[in-house]
TORVEXBA-814067 format. One record per residue (C-alpha): x, y, z; residue in three letters. Coordinates in nm, 2 decimals. Layout:
// TORVEXBA-814067
PT     px     py     pz code
PT      X      Y      Z  Ala
...
***
This chain:
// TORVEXBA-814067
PT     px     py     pz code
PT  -0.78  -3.51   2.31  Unk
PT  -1.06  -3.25   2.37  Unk
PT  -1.02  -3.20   2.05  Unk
PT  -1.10  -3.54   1.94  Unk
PT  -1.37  -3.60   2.18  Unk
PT  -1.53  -3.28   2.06  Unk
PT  -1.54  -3.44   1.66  Unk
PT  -1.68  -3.73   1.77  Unk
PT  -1.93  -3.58   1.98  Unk
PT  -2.07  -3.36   1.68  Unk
PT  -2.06  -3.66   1.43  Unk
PT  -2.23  -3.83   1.69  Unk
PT  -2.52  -3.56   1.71  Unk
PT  -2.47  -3.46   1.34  Unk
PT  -2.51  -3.87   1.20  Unk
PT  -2.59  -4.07   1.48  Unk
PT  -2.27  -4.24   1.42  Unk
PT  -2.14  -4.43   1.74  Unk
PT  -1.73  -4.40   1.60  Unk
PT  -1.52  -4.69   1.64  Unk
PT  -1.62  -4.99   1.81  Unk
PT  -1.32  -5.18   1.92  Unk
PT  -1.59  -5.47   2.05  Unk
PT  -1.81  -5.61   1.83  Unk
PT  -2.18  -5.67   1.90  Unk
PT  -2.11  -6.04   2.02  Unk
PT  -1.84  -5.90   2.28  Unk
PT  -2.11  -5.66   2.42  Unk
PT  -2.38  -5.91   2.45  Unk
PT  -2.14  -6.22   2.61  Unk
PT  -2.04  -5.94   2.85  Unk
PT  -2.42  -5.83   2.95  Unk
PT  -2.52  -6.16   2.95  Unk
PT  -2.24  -6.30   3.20  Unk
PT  -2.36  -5.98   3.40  Unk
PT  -2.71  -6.12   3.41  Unk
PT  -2.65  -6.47   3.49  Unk
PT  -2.45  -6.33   3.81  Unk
PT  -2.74  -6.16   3.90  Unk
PT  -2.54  -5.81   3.94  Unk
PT  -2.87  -5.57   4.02  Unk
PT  -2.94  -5.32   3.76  Unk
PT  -2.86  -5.03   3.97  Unk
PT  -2.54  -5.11   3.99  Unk
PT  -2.27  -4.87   3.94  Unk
PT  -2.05  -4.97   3.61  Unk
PT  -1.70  -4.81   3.58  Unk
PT  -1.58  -4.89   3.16  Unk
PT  -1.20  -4.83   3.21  Unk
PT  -1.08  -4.77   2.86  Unk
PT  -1.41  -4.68   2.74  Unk
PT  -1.32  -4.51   2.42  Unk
PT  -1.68  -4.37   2.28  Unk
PT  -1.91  -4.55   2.56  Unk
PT  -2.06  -4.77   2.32  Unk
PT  -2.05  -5.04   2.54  Unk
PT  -2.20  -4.85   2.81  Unk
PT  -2.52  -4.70   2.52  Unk
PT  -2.53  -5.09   2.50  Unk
PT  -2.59  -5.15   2.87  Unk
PT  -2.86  -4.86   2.89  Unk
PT  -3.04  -4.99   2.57  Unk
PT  -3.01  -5.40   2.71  Unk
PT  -2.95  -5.48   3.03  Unk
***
């Protein structure tokens, strides 16, 4: 897996590209938007089990 993570991590800083996005755009902004109608403060602490590439999580940085 270091391996893997290590390819993606230079595509990402090579291309700028994210990798695979198992949830779409839609998922990501249902998901920020229940966060913000339950008020959860934006210094909360977020833990993204499963996270795959964090693209979720670049989602929250660049939204919420």
């Amino acid at each position: 897996w270091d391996a893997a993570y290590e390819r993606e991590l230079q595509t990402f800083q090579d291309i700028g590209d994210a990798g695979e996005i198992w949830f779409g755009e839609e998922s990501m902004a249902r998901i920020i938007r229940w966060l913000q109608k339950q008020k959860v403060p934006l210094d909360s602490s977020v833990l993204d089990i499963g996270t795959g590439n964090g693209v979720f999580l670049t989602e929250l940085v660049g939204r919420w």
